[in-house]
C-alpha positions, 0 to 999 in steps of 0.5 A: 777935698779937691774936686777932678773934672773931665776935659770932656764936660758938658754944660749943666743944666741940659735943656730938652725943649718938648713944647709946650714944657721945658724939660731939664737935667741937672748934675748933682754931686751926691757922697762919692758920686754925681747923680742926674736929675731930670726934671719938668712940670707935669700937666697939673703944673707940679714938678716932678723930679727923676734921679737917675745914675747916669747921664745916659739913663736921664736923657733918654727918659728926657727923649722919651718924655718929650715923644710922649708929649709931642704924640699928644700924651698930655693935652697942655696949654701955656697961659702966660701974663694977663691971660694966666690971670684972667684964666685964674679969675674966671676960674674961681668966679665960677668956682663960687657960682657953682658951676665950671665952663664946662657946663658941669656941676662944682 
């Protein structure tokens, strides 16, 4: 089966950056068709993947996405390298105490 691309085609996977996330659309070939999966780490840091139609459809959810970010909708934090691990030891320490830094019971 010979596979016809449009002159016009667009570099995949499509980054929309909305800080402190990335979010992402790929291009799948599905049967007959191609399908655009939108996908980003939810504020649990779970992946969370949308499939939509068209590319169109995928962006603007992407664009709506990223607002909702930017206006505050998820309170995030990145930690990366040492600070992740610290963070994670400190977490099950007090996971093991019996209480969270918070000052609320386990």
């Amino acid at each position: 089966m010979k596979r016809v691309v449009s002159k016009n085609q667009q570099e995949f996977p499509v980054c929309i950056t909305g800080e402190p996330i990335k979010i992402r659309i790929y291009r799948q070939a599905h049967h007959t068709r191609e399908r655009y999966v939108l996908t980003h780490y939810d504020c649990n840091g779970e992946r969370q993947r949308r499939t939509f139609g068209t590319f169109e459809e995928a962006e603007a959810e992407g664009l709506k996405l990223k607002k909702e970010i930017r206006s505050g909708g998820w309170d995030l934090i990145t930690l990366r390298g040492t600070e992740r691990l610290t963070e994670r030891s400190c977490s099950q320490f007090e996971r093991r105490r019996g209480s969270l830094a918070d000052g609320t019971p386990n």
